[in-house]
N, CA, C and O atoms as a Tripos MOL2 file, in Angstrom:
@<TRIPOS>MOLECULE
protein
  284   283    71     0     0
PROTEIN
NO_CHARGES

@<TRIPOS>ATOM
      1 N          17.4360  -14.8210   19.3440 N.3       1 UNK1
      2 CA         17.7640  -13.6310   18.5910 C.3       1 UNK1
      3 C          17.1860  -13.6970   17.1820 C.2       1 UNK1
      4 O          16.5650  -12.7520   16.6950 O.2       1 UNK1
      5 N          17.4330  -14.9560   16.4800 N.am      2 UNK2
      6 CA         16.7560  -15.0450   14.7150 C.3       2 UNK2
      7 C          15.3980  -15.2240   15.2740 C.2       2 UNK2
      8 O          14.9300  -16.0120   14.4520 O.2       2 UNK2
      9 N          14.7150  -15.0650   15.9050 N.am      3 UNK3
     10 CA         13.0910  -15.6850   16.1050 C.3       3 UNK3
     11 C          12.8420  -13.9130   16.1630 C.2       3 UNK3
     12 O          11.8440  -13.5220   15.5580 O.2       3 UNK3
     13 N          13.5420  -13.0500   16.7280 N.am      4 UNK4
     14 CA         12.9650  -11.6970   17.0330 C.3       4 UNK4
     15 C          13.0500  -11.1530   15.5690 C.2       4 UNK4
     16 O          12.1410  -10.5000   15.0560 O.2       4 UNK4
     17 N          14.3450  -11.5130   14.8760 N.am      5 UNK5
     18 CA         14.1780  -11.0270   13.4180 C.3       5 UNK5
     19 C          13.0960  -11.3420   12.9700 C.2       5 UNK5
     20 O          12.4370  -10.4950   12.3660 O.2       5 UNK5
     21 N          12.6330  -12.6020   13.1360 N.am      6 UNK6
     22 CA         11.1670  -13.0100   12.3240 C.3       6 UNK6
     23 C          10.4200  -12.5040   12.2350 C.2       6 UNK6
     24 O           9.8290  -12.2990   11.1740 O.2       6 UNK6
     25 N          10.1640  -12.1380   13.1800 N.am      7 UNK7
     26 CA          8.5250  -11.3790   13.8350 C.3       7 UNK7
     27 C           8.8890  -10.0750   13.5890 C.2       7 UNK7
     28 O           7.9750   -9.3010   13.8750 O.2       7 UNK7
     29 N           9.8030   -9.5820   13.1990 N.am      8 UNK8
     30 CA         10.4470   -8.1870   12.9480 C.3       8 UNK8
     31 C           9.6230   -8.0730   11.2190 C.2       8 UNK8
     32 O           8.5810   -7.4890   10.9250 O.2       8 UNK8
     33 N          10.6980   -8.9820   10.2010 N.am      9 UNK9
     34 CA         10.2050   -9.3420    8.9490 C.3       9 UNK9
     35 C           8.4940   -9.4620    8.8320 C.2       9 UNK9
     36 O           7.6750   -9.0030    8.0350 O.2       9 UNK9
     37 N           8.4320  -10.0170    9.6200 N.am     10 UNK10
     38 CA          6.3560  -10.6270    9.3760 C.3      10 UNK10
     39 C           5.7650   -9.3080    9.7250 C.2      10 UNK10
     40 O           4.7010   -9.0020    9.1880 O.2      10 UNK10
     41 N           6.5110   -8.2350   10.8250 N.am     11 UNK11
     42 CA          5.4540   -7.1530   10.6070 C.3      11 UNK11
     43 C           5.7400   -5.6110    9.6350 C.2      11 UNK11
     44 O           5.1910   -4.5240    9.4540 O.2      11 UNK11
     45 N           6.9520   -6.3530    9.1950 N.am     12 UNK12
     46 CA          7.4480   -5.3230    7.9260 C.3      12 UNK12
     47 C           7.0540   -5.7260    6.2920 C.2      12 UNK12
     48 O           7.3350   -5.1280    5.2540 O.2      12 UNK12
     49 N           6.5390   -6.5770    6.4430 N.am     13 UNK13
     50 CA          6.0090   -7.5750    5.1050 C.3      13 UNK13
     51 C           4.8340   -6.4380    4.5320 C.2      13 UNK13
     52 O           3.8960   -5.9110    5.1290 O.2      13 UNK13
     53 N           5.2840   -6.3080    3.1850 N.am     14 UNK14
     54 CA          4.8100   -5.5800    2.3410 C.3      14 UNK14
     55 C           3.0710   -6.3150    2.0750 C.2      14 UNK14
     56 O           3.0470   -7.4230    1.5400 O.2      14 UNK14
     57 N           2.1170   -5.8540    2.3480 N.am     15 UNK15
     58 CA          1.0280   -5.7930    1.6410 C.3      15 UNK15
     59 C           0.2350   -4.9300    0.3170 C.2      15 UNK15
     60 O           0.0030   -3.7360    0.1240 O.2      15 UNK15
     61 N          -0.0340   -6.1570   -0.4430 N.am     16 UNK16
     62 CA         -0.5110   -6.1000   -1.6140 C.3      16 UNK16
     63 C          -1.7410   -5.1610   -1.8770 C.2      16 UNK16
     64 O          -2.4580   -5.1660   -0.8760 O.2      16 UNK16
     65 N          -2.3170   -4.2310   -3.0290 N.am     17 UNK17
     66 CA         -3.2790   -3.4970   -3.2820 C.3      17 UNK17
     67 C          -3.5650   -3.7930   -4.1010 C.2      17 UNK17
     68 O          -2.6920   -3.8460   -4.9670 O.2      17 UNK17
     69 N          -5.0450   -4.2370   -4.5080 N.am     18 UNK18
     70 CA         -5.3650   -5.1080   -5.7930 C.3      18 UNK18
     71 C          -6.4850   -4.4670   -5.9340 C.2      18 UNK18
     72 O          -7.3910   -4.7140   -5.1390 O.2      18 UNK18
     73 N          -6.6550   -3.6160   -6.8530 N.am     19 UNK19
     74 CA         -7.8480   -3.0850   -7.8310 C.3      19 UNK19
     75 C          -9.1400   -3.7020   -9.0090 C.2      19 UNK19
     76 O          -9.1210   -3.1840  -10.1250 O.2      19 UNK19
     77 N         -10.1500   -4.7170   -8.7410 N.am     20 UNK20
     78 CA        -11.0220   -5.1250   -9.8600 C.3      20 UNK20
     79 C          -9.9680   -6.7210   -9.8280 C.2      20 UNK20
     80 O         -10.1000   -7.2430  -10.9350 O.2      20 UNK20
     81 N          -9.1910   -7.4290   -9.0820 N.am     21 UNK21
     82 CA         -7.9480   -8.4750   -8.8840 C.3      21 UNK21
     83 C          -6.7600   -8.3110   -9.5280 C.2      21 UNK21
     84 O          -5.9810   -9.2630   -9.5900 O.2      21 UNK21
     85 N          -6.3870   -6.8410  -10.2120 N.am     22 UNK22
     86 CA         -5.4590   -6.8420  -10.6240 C.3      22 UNK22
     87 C          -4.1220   -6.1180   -9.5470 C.2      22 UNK22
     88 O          -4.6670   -5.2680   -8.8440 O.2      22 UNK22
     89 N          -2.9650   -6.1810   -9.3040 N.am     23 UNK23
     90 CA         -2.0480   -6.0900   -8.1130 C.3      23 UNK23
     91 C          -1.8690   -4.6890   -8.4970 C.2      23 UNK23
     92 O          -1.4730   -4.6950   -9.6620 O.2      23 UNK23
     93 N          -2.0090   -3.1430   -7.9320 N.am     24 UNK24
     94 CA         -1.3990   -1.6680   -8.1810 C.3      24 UNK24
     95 C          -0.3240   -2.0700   -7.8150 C.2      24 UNK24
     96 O           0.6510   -2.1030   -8.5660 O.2      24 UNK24
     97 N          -0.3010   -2.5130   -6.3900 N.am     25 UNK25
     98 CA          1.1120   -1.5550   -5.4190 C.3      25 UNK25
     99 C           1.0940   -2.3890   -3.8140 C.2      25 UNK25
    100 O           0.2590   -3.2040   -3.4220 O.2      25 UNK25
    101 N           1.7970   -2.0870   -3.3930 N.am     26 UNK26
    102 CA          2.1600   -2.5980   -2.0790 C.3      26 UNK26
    103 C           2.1530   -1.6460   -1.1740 C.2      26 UNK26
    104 O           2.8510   -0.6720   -1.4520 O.2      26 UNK26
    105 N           1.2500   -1.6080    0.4060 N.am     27 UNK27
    106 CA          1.8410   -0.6410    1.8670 C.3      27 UNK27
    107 C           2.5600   -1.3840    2.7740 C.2      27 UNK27
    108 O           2.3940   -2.2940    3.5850 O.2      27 UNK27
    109 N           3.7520   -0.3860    2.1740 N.am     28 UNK28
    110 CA          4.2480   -1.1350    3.5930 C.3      28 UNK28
    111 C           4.3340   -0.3270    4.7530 C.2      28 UNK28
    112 O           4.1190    0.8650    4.5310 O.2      28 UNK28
    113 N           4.6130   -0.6660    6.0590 N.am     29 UNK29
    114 CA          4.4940    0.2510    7.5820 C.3      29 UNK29
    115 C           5.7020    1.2370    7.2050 C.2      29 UNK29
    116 O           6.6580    1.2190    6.4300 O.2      29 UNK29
    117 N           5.2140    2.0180    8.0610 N.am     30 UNK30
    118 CA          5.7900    3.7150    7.6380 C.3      30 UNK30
    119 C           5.7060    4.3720    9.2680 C.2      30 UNK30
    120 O           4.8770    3.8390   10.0050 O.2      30 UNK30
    121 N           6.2790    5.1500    9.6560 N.am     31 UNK31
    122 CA          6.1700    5.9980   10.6270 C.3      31 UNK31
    123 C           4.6050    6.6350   10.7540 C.2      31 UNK31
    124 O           4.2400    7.6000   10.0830 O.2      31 UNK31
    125 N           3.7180    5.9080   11.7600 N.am     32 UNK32
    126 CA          2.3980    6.4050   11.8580 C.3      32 UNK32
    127 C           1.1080    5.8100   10.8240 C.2      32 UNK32
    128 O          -0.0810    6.1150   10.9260 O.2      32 UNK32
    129 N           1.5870    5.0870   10.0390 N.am     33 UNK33
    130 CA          0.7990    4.1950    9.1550 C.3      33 UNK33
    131 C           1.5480    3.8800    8.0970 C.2      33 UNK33
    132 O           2.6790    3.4390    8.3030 O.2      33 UNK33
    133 N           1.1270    4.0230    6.9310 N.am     34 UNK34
    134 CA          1.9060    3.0150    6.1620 C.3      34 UNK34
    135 C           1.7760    3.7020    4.5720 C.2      34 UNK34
    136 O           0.8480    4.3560    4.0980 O.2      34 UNK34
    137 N           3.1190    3.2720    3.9330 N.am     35 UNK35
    138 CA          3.1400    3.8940    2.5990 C.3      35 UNK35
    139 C           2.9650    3.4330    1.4680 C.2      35 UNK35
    140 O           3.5580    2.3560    1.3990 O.2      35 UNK35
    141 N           2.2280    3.7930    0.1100 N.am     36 UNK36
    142 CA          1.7240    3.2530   -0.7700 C.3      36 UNK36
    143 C           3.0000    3.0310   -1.7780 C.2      36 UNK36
    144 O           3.8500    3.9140   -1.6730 O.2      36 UNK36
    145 N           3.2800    1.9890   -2.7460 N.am     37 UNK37
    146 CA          4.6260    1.7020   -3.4810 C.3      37 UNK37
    147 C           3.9230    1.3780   -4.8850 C.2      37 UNK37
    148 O           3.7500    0.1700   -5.0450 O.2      37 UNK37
    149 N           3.5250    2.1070   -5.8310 N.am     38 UNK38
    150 CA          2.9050    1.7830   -6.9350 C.3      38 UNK38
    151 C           4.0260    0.3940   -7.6750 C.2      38 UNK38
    152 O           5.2390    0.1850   -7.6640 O.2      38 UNK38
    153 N           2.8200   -0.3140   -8.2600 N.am     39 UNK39
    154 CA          4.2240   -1.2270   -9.3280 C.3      39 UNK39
    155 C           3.3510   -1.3500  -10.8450 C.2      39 UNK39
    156 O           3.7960   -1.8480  -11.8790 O.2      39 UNK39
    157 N           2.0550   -0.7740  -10.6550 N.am     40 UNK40
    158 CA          1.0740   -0.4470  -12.3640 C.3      40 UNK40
    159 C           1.3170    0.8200  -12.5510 C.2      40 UNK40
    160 O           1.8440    1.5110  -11.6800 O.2      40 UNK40
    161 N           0.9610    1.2700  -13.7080 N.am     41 UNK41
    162 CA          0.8200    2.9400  -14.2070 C.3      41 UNK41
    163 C          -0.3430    3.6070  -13.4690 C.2      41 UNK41
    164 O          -0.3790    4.5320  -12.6580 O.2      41 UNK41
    165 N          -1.2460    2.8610  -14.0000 N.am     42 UNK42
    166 CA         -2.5250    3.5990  -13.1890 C.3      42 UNK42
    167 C          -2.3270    3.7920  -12.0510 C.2      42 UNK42
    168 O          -2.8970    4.8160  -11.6750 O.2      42 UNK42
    169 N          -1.5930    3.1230  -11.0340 N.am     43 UNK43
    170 CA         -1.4000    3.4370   -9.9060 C.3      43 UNK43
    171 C          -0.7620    4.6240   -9.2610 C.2      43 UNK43
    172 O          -0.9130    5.1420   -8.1550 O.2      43 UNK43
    173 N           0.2970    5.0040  -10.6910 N.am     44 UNK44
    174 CA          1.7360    5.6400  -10.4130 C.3      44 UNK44
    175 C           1.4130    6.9040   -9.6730 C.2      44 UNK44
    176 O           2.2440    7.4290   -8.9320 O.2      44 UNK44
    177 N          -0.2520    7.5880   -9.9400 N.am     45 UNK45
    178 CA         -0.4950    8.9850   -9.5340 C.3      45 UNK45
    179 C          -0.1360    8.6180   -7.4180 C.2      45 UNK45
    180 O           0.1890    9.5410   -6.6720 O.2      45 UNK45
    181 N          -0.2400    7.7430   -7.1190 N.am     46 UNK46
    182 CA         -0.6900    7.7870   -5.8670 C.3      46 UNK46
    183 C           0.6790    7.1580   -4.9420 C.2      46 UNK46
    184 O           0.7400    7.1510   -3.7120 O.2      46 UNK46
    185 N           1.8440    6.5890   -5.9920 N.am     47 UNK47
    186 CA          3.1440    6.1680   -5.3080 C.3      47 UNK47
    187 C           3.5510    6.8320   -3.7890 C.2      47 UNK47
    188 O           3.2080    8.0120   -3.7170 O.2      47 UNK47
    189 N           4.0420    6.4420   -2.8780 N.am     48 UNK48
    190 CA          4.8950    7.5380   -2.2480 C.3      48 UNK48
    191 C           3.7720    8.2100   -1.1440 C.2      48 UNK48
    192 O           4.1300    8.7570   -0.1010 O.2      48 UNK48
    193 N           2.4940    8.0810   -1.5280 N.am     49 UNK49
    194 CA          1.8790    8.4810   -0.2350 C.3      49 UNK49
    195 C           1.2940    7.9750    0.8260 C.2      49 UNK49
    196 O           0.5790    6.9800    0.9460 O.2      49 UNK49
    197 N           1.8050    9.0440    1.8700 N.am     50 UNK50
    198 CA          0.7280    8.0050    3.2930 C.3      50 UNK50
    199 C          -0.0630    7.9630    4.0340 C.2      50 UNK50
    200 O          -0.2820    8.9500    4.7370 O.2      50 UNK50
    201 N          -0.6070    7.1030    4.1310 N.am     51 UNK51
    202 CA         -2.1210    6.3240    4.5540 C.3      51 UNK51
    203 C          -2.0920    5.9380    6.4600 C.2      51 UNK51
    204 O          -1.2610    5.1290    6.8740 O.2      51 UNK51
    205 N          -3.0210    6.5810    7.3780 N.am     52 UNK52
    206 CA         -3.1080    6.0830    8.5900 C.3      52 UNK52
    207 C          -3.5150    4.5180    8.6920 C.2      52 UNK52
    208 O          -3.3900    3.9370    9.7700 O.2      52 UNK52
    209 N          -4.0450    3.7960    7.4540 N.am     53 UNK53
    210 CA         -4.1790    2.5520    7.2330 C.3      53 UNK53
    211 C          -4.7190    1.9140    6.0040 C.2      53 UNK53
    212 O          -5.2580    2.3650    4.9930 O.2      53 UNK53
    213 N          -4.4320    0.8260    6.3780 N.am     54 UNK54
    214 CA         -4.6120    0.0280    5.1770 C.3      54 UNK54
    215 C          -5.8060    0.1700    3.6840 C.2      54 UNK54
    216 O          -5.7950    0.2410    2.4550 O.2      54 UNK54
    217 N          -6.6310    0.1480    4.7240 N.am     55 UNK55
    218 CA         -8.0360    0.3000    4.3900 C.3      55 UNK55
    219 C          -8.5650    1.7210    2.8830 C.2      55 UNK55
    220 O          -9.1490    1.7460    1.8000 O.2      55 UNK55
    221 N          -7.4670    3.1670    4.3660 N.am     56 UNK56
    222 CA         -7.7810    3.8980    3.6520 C.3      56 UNK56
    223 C          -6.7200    4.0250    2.5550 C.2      56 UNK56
    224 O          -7.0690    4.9810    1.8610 O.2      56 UNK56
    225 N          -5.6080    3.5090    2.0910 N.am     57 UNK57
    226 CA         -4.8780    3.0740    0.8380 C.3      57 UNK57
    227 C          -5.4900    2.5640    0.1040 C.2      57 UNK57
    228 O          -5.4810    3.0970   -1.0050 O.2      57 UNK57
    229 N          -6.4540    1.1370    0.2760 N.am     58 UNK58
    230 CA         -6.9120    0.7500   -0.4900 C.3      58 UNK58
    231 C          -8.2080    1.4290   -1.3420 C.2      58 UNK58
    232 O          -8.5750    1.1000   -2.4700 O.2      58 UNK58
    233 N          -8.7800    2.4470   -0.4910 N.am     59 UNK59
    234 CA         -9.9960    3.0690   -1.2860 C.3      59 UNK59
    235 C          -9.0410    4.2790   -1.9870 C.2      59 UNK59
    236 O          -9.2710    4.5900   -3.1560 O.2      59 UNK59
    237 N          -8.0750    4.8790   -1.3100 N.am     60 UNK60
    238 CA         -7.6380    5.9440   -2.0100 C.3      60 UNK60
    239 C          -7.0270    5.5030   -3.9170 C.2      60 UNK60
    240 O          -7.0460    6.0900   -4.9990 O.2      60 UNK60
    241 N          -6.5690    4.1990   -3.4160 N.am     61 UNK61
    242 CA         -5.8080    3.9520   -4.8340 C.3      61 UNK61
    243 C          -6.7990    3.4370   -5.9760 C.2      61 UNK61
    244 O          -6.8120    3.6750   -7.1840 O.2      61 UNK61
    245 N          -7.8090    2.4700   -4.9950 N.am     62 UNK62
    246 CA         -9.3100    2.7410   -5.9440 C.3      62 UNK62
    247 C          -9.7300    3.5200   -6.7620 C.2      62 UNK62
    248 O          -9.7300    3.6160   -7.9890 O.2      62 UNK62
    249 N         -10.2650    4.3330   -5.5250 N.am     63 UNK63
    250 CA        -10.6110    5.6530   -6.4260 C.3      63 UNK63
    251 C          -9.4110    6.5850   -7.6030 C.2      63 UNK63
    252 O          -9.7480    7.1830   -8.6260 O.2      63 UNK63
    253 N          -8.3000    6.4760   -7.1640 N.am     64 UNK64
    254 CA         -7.4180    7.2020   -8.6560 C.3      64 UNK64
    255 C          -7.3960    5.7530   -9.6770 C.2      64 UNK64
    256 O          -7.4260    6.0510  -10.8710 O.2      64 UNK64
    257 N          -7.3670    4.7760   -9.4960 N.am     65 UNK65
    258 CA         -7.2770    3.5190  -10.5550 C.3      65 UNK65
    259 C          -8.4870    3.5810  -11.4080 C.2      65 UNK65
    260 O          -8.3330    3.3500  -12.6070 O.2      65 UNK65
    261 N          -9.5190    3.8240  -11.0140 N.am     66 UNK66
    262 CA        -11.0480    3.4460  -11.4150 C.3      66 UNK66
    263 C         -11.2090    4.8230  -11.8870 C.2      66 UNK66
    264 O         -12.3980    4.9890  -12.1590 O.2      66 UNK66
    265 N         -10.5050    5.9070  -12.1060 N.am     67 UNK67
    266 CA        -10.5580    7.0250  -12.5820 C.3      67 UNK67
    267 C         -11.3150    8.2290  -11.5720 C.2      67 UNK67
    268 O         -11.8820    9.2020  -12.0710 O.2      67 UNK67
    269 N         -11.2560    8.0720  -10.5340 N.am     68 UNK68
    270 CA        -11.8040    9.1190   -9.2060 C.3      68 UNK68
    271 C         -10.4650   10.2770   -8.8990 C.2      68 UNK68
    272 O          -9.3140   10.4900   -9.2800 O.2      68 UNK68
    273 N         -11.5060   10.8410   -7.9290 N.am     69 UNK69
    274 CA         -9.9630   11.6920   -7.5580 C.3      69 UNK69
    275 C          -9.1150   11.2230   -6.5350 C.2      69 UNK69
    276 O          -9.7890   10.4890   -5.8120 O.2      69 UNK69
    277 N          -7.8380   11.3100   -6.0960 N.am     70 UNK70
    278 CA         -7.0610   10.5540   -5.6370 C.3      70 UNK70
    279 C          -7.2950   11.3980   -3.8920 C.2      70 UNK70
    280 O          -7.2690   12.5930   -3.5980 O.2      70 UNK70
    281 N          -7.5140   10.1640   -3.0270 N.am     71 UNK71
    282 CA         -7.9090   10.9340   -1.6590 C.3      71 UNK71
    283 C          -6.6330   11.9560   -0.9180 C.2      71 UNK71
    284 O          -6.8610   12.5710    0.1230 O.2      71 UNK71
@<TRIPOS>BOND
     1     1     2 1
     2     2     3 1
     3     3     4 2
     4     3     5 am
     5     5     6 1
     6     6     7 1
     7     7     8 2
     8     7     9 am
     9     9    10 1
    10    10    11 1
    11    11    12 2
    12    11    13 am
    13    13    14 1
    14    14    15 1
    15    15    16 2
    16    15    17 am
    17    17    18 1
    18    18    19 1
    19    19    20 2
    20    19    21 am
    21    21    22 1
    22    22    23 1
    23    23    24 2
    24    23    25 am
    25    25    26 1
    26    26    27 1
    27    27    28 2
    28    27    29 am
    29    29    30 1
    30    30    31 1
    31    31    32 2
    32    31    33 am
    33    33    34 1
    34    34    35 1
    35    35    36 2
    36    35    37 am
    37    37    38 1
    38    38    39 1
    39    39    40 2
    40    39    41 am
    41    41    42 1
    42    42    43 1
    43    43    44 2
    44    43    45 am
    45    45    46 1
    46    46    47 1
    47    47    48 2
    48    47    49 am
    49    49    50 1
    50    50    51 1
    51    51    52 2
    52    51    53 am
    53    53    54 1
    54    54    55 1
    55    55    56 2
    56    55    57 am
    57    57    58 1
    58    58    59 1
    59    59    60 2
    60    59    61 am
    61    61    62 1
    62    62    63 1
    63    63    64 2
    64    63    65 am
    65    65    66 1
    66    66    67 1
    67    67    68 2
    68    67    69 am
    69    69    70 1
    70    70    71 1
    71    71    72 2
    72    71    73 am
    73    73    74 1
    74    74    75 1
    75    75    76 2
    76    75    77 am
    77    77    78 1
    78    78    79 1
    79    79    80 2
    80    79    81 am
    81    81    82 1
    82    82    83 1
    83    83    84 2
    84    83    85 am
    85    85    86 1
    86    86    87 1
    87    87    88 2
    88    87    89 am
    89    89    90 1
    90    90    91 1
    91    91    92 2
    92    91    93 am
    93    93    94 1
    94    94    95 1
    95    95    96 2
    96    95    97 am
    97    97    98 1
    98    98    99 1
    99    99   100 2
   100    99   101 am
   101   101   102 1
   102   102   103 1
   103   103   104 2
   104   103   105 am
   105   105   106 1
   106   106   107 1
   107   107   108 2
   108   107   109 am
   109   109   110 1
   110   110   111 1
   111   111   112 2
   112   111   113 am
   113   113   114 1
   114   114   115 1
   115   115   116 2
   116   115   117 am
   117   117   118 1
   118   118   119 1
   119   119   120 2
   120   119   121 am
   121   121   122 1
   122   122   123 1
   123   123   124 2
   124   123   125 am
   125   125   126 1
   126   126   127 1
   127   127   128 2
   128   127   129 am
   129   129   130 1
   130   130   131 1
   131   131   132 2
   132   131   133 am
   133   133   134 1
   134   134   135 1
   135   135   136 2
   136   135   137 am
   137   137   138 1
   138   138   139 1
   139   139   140 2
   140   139   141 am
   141   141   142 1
   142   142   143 1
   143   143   144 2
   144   143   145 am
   145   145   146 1
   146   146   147 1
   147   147   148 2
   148   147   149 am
   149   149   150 1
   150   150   151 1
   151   151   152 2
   152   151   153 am
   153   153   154 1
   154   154   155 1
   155   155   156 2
   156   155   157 am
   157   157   158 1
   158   158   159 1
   159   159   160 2
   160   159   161 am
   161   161   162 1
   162   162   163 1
   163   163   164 2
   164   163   165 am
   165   165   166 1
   166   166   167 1
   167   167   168 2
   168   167   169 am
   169   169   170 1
   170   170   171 1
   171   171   172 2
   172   171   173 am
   173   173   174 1
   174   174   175 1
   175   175   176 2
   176   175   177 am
   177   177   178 1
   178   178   179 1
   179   179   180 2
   180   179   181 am
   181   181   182 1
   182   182   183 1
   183   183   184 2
   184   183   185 am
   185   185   186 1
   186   186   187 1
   187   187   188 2
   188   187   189 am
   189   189   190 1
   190   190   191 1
   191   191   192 2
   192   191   193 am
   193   193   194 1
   194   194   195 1
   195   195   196 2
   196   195   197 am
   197   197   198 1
   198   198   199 1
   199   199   200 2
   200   199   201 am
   201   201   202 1
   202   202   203 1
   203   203   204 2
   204   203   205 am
   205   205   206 1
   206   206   207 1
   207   207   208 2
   208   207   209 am
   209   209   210 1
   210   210   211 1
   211   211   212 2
   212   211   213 am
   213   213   214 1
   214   214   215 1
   215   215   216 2
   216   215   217 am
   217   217   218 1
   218   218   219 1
   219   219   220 2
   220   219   221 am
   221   221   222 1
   222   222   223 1
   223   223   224 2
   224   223   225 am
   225   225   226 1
   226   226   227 1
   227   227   228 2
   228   227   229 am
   229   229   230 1
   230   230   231 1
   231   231   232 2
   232   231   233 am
   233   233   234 1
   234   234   235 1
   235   235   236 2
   236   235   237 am
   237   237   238 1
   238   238   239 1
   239   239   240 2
   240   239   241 am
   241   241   242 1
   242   242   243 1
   243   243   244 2
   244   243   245 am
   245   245   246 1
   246   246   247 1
   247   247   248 2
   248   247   249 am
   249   249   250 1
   250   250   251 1
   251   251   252 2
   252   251   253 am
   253   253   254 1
   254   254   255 1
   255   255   256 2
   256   255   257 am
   257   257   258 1
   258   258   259 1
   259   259   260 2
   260   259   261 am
   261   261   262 1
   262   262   263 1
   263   263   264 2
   264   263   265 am
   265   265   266 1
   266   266   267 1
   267   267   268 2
   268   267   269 am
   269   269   270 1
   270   270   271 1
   271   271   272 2
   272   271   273 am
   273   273   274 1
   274   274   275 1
   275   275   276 2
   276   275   277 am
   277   277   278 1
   278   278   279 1
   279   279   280 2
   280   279   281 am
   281   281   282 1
   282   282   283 1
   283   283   284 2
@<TRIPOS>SUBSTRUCTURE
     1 UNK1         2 RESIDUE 1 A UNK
     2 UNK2         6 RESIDUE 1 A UNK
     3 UNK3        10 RESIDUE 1 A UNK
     4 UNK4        14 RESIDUE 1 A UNK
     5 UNK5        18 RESIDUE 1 A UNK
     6 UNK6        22 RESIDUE 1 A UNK
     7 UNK7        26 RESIDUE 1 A UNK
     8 UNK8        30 RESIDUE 1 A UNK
     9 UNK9        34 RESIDUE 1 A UNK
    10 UNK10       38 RESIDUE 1 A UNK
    11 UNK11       42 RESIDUE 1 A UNK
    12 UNK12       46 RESIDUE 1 A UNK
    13 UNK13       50 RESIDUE 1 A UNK
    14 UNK14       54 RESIDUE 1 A UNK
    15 UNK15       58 RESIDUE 1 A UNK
    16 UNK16       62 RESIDUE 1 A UNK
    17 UNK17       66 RESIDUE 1 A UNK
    18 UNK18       70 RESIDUE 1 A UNK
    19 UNK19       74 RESIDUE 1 A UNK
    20 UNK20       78 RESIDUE 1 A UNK
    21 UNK21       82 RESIDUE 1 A UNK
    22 UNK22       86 RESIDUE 1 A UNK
    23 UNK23       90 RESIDUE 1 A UNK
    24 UNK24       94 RESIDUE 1 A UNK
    25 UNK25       98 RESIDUE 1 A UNK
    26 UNK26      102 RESIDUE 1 A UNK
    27 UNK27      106 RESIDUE 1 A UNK
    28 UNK28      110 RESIDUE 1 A UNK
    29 UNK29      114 RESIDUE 1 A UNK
    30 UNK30      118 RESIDUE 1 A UNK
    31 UNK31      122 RESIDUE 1 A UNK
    32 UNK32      126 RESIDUE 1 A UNK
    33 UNK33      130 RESIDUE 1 A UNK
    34 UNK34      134 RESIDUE 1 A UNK
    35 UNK35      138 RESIDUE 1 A UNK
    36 UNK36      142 RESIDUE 1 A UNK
    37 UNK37      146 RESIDUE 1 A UNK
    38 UNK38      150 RESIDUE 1 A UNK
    39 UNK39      154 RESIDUE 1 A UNK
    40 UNK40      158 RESIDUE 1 A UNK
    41 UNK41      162 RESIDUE 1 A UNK
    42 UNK42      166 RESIDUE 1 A UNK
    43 UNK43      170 RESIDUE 1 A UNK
    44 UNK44      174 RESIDUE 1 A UNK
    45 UNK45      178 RESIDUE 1 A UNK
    46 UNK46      182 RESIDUE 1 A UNK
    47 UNK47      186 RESIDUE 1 A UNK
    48 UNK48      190 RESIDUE 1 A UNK
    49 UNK49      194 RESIDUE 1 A UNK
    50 UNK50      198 RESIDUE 1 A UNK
    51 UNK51      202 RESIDUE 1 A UNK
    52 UNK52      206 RESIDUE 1 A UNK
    53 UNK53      210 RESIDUE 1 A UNK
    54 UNK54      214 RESIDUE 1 A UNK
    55 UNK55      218 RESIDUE 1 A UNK
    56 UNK56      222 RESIDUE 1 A UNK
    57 UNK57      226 RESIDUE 1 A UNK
    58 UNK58      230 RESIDUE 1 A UNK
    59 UNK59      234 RESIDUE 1 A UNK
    60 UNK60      238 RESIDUE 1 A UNK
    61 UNK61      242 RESIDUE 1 A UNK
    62 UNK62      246 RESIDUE 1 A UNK
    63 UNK63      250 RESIDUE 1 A UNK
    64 UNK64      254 RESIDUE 1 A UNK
    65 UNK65      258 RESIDUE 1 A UNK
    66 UNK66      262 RESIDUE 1 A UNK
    67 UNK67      266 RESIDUE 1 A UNK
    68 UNK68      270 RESIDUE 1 A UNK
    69 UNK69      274 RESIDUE 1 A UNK
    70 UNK70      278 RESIDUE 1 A UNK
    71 UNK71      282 RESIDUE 1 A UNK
């Protein structure tokens, strides 16, 4: 039963978004992909939204960090 929690935790584990190596924000899994959790300012425009994956979080928050428009 604690071994199913585990593997429960390991695929709810927040991943990190790091801009130029500095940390924005964290996705974590969300209903259908996964949601962006700002924890910088620059990031703050893009908190709260969601991403079919990882990938595309990470270019979306890029691009509003680095001064682009936010995808």
């Amino acid at each position: 039963m604690q071994e199913n929690n585990l593997n429960r935790a390991e695929r709810l584990r927040p991943i990190v978004i790091e801009v130029g190596g500095e940390p924005q924000g964290v996705v974590v899994p969300a209903a259908g992909g996964y949601k962006f959790v700002a924890v910088k300012l620059p990031a703050f425009a893009m908190d709260g939204q969601h991403f079919p994956t990882i990938e595309t979080a990470h270019l979306a928050v890029s691009r509003a960090v680095e001064g682009g428009e936010p995808a």
